[in-house]
N, C-alpha and C positions, 0 to 999 in steps of 0.2 A: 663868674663864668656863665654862658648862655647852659641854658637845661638845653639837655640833648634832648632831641629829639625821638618822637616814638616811629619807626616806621607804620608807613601805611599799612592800614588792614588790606589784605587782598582780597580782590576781587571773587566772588562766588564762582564758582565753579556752574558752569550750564551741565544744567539738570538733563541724568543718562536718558530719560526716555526721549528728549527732544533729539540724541546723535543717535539715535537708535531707529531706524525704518518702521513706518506708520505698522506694515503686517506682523514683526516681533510681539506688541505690544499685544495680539490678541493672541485668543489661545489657542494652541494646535491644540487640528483634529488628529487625532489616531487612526493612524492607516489601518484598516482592515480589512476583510473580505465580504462579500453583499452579500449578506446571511439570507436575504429572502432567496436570493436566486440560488444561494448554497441549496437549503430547507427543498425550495421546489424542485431541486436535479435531486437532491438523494433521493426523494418522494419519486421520482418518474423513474431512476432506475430500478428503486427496491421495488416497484411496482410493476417492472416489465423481467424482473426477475421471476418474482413468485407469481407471475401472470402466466408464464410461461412451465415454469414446474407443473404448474397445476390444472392449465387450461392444453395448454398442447406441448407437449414433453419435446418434440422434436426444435420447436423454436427457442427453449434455452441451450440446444446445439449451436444455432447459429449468435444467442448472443455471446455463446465463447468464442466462437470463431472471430467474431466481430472484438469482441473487447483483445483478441490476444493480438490480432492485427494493431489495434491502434497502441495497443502496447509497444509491440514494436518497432513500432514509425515511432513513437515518442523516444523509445531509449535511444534508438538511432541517433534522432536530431540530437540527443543532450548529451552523446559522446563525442558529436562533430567538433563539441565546445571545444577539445583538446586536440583537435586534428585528426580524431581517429575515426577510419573509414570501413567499417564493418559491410559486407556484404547487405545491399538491402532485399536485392529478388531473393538471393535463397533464404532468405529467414524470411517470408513476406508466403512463399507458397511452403516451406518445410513445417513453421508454424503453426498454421489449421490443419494440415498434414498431422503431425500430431494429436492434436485433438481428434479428429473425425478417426484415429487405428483406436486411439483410446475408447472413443465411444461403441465401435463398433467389433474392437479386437482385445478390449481388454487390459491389464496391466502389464501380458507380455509380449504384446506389439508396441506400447507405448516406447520403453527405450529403444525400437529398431528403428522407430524415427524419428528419435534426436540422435542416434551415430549418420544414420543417413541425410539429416541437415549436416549436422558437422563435419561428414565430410563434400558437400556440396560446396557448405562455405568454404572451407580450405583449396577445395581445387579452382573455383571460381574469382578466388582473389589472386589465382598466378596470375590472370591478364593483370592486374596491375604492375607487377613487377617485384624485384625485390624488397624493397626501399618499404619501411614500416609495414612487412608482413605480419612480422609477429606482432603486433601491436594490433593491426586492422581484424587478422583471426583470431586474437584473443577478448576481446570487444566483439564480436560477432558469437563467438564458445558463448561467453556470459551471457548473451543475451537470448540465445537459443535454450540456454537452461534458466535460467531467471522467468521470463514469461510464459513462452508458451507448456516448456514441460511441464515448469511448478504448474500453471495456467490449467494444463490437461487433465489434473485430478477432478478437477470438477466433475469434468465426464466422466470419470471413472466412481466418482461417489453416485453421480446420478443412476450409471447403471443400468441402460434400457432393456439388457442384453433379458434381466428378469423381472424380479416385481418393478414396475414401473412409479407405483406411487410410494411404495419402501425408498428407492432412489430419492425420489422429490423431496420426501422426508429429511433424508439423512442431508443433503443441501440447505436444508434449512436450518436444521440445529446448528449445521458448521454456520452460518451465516448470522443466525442468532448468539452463538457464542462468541463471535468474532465483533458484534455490537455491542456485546457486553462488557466483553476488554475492554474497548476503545471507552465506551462510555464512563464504566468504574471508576479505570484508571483515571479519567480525566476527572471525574467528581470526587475521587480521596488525593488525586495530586494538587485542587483546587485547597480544598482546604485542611488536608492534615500534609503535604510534601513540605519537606524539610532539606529534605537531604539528597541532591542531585546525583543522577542516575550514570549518565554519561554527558557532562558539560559540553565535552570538545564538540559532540557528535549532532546532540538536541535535548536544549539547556531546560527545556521545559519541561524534560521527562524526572520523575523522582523515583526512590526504591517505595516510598508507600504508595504512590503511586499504582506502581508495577503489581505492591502487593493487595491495593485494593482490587485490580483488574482479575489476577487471580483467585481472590474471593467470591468475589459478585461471578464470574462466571463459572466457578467449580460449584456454587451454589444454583445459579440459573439454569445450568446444563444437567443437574443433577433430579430435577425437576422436567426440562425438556423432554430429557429421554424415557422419562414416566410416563409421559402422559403422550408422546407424541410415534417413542419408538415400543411404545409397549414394554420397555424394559425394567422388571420388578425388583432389577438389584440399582439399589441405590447410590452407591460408591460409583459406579460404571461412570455415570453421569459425571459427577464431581471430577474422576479423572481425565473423564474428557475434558471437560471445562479447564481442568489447569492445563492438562496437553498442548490445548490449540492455543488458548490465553498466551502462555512463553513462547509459542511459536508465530502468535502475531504480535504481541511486544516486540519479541526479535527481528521480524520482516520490517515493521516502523523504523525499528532502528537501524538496520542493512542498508533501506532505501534512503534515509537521511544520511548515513554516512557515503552515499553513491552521488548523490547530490551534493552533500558539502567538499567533496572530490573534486567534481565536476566545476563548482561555483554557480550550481543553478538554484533559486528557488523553487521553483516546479517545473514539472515534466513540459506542462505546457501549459497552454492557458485554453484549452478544449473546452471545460467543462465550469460557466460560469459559477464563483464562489470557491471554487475549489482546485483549481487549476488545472492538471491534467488527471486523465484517467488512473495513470500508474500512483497517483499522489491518492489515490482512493483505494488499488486494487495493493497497496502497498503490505498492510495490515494480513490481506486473505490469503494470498499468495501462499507464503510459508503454511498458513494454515491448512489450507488444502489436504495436500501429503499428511499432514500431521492428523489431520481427522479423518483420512482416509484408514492410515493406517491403525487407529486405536481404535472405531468402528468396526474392521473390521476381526480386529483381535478379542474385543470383549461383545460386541452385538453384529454375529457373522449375519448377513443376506439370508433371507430364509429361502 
């Protein structure tokens, strides 16, 4: 009988990278943000901040007013994502409105003008009609408390009403504690975070994280207030520092979870490297209030 035969060898297979597009084969770059021009705005804001505390007190009035404005033209725009149509005049003049009773009236003028935006917004969204009122003044409420009130403690820590350069001070510790969190955190979430914080919300944040941010600043602030507010009890500081630290973790966390709502990545794209103002002022926000109030419980205004 004939030997059977062996089938043929097949044919080699063409090699993946030939069906594969010339650009696969090199390596992505990693999307990220223009860290110079990030480095150069934080430098030109924190520089027209404490330019202003310290050079002419009345001009870090106007960069509140200014920053709470563009606050809220950015949350505005990033609710439109979902249709919602929030009053933009009355929060646009109710807003520095705000600030300017705070600066100049105190902590209890401030709430007479957020009931007085709120109710500007509500009667000024009848001209739309019925059709997603509640939706439109409820998006409008948030945002009248969210910016510019949280927004308004500033003025209220500054405080020109007395010592003027005590004010200037007390904005800066809140401000320096408020870079200490952010930084901490980010340098013990770099290399000791394990154990994610809130995944669904913002996967990069961890609990060591969280608890480096409150270590480095109940120690930085605890020092600050030594040497800056004269203050000779030592613990003050430290609890500052944790105070504001969980109330700016938590503000981080609020504005990402407003965002991953919304499906926006940033507020906007304002502020080269960094995206929009609110994606900066995210952090202080909560802090505000928060070092207003424990300033002035443990290191009252002289």
């Amino acid at each position: 009988m004939p030997k059977e035969q062996e089938p043929a060898p097949e044919a080699p297979e063409p090699a993946e990278e030939a069906s594969e597009p010339a650009e696969q084969a090199k390596p992505k770059r990693r999307a990220g943000r223009n860290l110079p021009a990030a480095i150069g705005v934080g430098v030109a804001l924190g520089g027209a901040v404490i330019g202003s505390l310290f050079v002419w007190i009345p001009a870090f009035l106007a960069l509140v007013v200014a920053a709470v404005v563009v606050g809220i033209w950015e949350m505005v725009r990033a609710v439109s994502v979902h249709k919602a149509r929030p009053p933009l005049v009355p929060l646009l003049i109710g807003g520095p409105c705000m600030v300017v009773l705070a600066w100049f009236g105190g902590a209890d003028l401030l709430p007479v003008g957020l009931l007085a935006t709120l109710l500007v917004v509500f009667v000024w969204r009848f001209a739309g009609g019925a059709r997603d009122y509640q939706r439109d003044v409820t998006a409008g409420a948030l945002i009248a408390v969210y910016v510019p009130f949280l927004g308004a403690f500033a003025a209220l820590l500054a405080h020109p009403g007395k010592d003027v350069s005590d004010g200037a001070v007390r904005v800066l510790v809140t401000i320096l504690a408020v870079v200490l969190s952010d930084t901490g955190g980010y340098v013990t979430g770099v290399f000791l975070g394990r154990h994610p914080m809130a995944p669904s919300v913002s996967p990069a944040k961890s609990w060591e994280g969280a608890a480096g941010s409150v270590v480095w600043t109940g120690a930085g602030s605890a020092l600050a207030l030594s040497l800056l507010l004269d203050d000779a009890v030592w613990w003050h500081g430290a609890v500052f520092g944790v105070a504001v630290s969980i109330a700016s973790v938590l503000g981080d966390l609020g504005e990402s979870l407003i965002k991953r709502d919304l499906g926006v990545k940033d507020m906007s794209n304002l502020l080269p490297g960094h995206g929009g103002l609110m994606d900066r002022l995210d952090s202080i926000l909560l802090a505000l209030p928060t070092a207003y109030a424990v300033l002035a419980f443990l290191v009252p205004p002289s």
